[in-house]
BADRENMAR-942607 format. One line per 2 residues: number of its first residue (from 1); for each residue x, y negated, z negated of N, C-alpha, C, CB. Coordinates in steps of 0.2 Angstrom, whole numbers. Each point is the difference from the previous one (the first is absolute). Glycine has a CB too. Example, Ala and Ser with C-alpha at 12.3 -4.5 7.8 and 13.67 -1.06 7.14 Angstrom:
% residues 2
1> 66,28,-39,-4,-6,0,4,-6,0,-9,6,-6; 7,-11,10,4,-6,-1,-4,-5,-3,6,3,10
This chain:
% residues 173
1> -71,-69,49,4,5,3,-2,7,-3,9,-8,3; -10,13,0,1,6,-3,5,5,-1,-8,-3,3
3> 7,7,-9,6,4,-1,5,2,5,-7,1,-7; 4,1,12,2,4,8,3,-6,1,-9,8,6
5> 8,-13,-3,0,-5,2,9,-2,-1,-15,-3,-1; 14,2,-8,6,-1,-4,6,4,3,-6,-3,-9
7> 4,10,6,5,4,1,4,0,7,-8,5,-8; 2,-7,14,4,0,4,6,-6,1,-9,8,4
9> 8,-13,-6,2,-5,1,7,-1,-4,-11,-2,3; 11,7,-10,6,-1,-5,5,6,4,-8,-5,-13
11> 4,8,17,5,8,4,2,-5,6,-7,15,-4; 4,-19,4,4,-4,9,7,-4,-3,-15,-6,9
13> 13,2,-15,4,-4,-2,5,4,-3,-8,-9,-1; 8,15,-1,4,4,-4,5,3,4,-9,2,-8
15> 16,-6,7,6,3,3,4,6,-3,1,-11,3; 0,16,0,5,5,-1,-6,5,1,12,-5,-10
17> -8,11,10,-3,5,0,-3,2,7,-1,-4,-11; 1,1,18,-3,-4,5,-5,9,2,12,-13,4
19> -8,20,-4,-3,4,4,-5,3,-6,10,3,9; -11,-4,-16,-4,4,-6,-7,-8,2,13,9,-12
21> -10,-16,10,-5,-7,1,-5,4,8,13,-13,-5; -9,14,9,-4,1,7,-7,6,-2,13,-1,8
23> -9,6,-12,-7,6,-1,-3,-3,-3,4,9,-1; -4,-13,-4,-4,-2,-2,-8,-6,0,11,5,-2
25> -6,-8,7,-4,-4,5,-4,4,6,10,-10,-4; -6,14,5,-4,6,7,-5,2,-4,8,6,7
27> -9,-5,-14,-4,4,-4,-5,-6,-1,9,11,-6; -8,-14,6,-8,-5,-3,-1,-3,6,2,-5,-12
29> -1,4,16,-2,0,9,-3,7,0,11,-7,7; -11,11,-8,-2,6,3,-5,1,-6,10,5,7
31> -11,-6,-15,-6,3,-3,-1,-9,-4,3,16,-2; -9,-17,4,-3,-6,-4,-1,2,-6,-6,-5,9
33> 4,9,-11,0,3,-6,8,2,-5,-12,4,6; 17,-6,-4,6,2,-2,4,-2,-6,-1,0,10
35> -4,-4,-12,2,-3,-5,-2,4,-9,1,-11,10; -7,15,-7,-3,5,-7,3,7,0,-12,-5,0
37> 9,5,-5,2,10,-3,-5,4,5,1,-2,-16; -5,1,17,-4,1,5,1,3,7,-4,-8,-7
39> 9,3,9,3,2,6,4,6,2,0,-9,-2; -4,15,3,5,5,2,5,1,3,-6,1,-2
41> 7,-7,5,7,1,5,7,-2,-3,-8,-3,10; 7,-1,-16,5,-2,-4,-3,-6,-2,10,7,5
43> -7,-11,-11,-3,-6,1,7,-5,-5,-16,4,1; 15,-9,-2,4,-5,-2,0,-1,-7,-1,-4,10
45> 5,5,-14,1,-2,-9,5,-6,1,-1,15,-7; 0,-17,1,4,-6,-3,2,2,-7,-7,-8,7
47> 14,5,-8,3,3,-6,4,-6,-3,1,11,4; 2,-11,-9,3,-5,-5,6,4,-3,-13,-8,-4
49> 20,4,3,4,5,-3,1,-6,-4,6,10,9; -8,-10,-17,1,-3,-2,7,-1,-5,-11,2,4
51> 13,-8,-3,6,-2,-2,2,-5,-7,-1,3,13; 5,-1,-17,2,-7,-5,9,-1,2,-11,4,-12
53> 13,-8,17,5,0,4,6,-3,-7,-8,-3,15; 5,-2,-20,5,-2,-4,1,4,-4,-3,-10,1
55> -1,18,-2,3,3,-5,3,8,6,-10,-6,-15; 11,3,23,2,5,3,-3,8,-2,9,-9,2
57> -16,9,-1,-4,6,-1,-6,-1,4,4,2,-11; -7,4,13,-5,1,5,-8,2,-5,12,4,11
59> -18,-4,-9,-3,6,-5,-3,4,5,-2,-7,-12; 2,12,9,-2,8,4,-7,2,-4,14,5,3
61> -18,0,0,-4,3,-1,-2,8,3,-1,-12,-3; 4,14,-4,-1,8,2,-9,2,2,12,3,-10
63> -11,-3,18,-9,3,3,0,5,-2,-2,-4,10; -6,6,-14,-2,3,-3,-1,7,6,-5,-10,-10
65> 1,7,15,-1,7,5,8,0,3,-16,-2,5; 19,-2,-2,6,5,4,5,2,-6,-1,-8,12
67> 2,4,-18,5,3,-4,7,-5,1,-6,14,1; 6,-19,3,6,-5,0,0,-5,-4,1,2,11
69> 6,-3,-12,0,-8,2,-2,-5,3,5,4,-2; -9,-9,4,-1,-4,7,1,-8,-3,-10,10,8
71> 8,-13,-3,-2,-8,-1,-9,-1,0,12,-4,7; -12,2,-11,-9,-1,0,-2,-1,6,-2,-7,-10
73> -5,9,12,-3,-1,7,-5,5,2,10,-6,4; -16,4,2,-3,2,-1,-5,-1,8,3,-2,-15
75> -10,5,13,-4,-2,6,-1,-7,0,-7,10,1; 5,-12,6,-3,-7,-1,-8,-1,-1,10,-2,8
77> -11,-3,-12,-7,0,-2,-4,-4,4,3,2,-11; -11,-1,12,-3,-7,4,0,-7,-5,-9,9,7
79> 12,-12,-12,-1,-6,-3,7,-1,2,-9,0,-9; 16,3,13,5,-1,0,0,-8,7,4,16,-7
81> 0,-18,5,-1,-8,4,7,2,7,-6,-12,-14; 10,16,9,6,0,5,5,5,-4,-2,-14,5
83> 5,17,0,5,6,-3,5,-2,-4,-1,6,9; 4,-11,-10,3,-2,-7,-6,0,-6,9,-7,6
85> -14,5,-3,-4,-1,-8,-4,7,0,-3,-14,-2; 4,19,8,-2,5,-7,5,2,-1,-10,5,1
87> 18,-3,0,5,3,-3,0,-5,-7,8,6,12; -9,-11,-13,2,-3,-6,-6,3,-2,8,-11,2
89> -15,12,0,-4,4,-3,1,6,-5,-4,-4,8; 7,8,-3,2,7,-3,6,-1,-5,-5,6,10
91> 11,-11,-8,5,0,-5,-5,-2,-9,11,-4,13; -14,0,-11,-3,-2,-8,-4,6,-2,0,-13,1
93> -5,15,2,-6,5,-1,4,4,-3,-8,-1,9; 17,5,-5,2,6,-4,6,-2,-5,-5,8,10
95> 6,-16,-11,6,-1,-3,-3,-2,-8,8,-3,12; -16,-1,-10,-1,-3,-6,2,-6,-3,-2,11,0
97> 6,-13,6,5,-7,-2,-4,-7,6,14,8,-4; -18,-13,2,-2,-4,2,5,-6,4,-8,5,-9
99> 7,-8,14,5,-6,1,5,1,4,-3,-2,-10; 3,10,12,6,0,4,1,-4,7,-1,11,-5
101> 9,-10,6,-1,-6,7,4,2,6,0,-10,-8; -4,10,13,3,1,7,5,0,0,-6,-2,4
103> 13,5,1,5,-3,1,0,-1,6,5,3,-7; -3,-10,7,-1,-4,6,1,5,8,6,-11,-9
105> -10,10,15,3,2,5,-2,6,3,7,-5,-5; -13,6,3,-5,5,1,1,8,-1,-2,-10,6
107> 1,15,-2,0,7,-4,8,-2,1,-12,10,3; 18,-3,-5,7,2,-4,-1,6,7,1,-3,-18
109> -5,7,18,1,7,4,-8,3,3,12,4,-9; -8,0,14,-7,4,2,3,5,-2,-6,-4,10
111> 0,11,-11,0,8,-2,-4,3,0,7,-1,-4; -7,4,11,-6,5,2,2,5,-3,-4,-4,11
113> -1,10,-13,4,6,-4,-10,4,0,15,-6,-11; -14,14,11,-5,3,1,-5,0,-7,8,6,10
115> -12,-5,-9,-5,2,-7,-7,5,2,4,-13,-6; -5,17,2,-4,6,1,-7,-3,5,6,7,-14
117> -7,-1,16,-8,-1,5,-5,1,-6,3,7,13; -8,-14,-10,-2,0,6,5,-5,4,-13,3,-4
119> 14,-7,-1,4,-6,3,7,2,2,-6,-8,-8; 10,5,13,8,0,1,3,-3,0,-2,5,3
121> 2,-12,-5,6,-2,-2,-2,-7,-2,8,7,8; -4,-9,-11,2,-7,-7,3,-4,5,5,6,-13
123> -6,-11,16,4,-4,4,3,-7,-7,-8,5,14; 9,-3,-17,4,-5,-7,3,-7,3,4,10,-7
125> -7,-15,4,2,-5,2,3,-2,-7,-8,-1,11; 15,0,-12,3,-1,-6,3,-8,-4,1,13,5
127> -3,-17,-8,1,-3,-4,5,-2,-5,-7,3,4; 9,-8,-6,2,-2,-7,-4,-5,-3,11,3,2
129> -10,1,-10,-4,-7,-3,4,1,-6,-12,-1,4; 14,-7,-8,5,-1,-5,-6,0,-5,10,-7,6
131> -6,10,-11,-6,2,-7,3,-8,-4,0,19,-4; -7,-21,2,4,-7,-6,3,2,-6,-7,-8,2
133> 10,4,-4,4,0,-6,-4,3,-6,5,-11,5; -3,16,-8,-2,4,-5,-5,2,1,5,-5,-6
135> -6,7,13,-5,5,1,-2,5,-5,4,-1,11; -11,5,-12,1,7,-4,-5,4,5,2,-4,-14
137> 1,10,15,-3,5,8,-6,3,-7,14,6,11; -19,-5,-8,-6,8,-2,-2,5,6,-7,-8,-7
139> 9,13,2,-2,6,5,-7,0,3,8,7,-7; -8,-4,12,-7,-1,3,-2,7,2,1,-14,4
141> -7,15,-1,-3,9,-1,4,2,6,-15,1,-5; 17,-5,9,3,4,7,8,3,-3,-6,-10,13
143> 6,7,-17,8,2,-3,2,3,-6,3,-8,5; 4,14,-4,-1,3,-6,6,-4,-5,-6,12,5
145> 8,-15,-1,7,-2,-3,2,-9,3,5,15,-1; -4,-21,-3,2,-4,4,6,0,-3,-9,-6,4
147> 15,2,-1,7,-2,-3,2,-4,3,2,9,-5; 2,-13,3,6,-5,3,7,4,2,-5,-9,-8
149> 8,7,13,5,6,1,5,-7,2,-6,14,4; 13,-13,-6,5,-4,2,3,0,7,1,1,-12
151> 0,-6,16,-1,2,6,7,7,3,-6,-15,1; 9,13,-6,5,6,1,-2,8,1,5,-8,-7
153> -10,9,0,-2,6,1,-8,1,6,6,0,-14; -7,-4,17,-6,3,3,1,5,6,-6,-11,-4
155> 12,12,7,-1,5,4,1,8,-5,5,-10,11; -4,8,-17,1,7,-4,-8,1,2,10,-1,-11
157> -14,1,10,-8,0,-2,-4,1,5,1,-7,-9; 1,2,15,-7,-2,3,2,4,8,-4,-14,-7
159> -1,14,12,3,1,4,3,-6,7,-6,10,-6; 7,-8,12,8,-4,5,-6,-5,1,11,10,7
161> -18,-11,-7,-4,-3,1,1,-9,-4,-6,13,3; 5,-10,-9,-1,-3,-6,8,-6,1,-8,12,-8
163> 12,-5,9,8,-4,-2,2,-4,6,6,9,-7; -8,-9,15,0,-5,5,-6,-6,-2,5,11,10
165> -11,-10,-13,-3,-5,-3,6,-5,-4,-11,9,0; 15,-6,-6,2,-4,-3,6,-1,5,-7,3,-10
167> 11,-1,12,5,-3,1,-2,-6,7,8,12,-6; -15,-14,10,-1,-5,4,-2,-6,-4,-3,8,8
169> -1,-5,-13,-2,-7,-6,6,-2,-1,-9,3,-6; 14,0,-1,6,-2,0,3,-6,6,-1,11,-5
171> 1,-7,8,4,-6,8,-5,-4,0,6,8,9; -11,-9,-10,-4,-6,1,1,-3,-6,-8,4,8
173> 9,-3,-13,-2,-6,-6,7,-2,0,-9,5,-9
């Protein structure tokens, strides 16, 4: 099955959201190519908000180009098999923590949001993954800063994106 293929299939199965799930599904109906950076019409990313739920803390990474807080994530790559394995992709690539584990139930949220031309828009397909037990994070070159933030504090920091991210995980775990 190919990546397209997946994607559409995890946005058919994927409840809530039903009018943002629709765009997105219009959007890969309409560009076979929808799934790269490549795509100038917008294309699809996959993300990972990594989580260590027993010490109720999330971890964040300050993006080097936008200057936020966010949840790891990223383009999708051609070795990627399916949109959970590259969001778990990019959650390890930029957390540096091996072993992380899906949370059950496929993506947590959609969040389309704009990003500079040539391209125009991030269609995020968003994630959780549980960090194991005594994880230790490495900064990686896309980031200037990682940190753990207690779920309490993350709306201080991040933005309404990040914090509806967390508060749907939450309700799922």
């Amino acid at each position: 099955m190919s990546l397209h293929d997946d994607a559409v299939l995890v946005l058919k199965r994927y409840e809530g959201q039903e009018a943002l799930r629709q765009v997105y599904l219009e959007h890969l109906e309409a560009h076979p190519d929808g799934m790269w950076k490549a795509c100038g019409a917008g294309h699809l990313t996959a993300s990972a908000l990594v989580i260590d739920p027993d010490r109720g803390r999330v971890l964040l990474t300050l993006h080097r180009k936008l200057r936020m807080w966010l949840q790891m994530g990223g383009h999708c790559e051609p070795q990627d098999v399916s949109l959970e394995a590259a969001a778990l992709r990019e959650a390890a690539e930029e957390s540096g923590i091996a072993g992380l584990a899906p949370l059950p139930g496929g993506p947590v949220r959609l969040d389309r949001h704009p990003i500079p031309a040539p391209c125009h828009w991030h269609l995020d397909v968003q994630y959780a993954a549980v960090a194991p037990a005594g994880a230790t994070q490495t900064i990686s070159d896309e980031s200037l800063d990682l940190r753990w933030f207690p779920y309490a504090e993350v709306a201080d920091v991040a933005d309404e994106s990040v914090v509806r991210l967390l508060e749907a995980t939450r309700a799922r775990l």
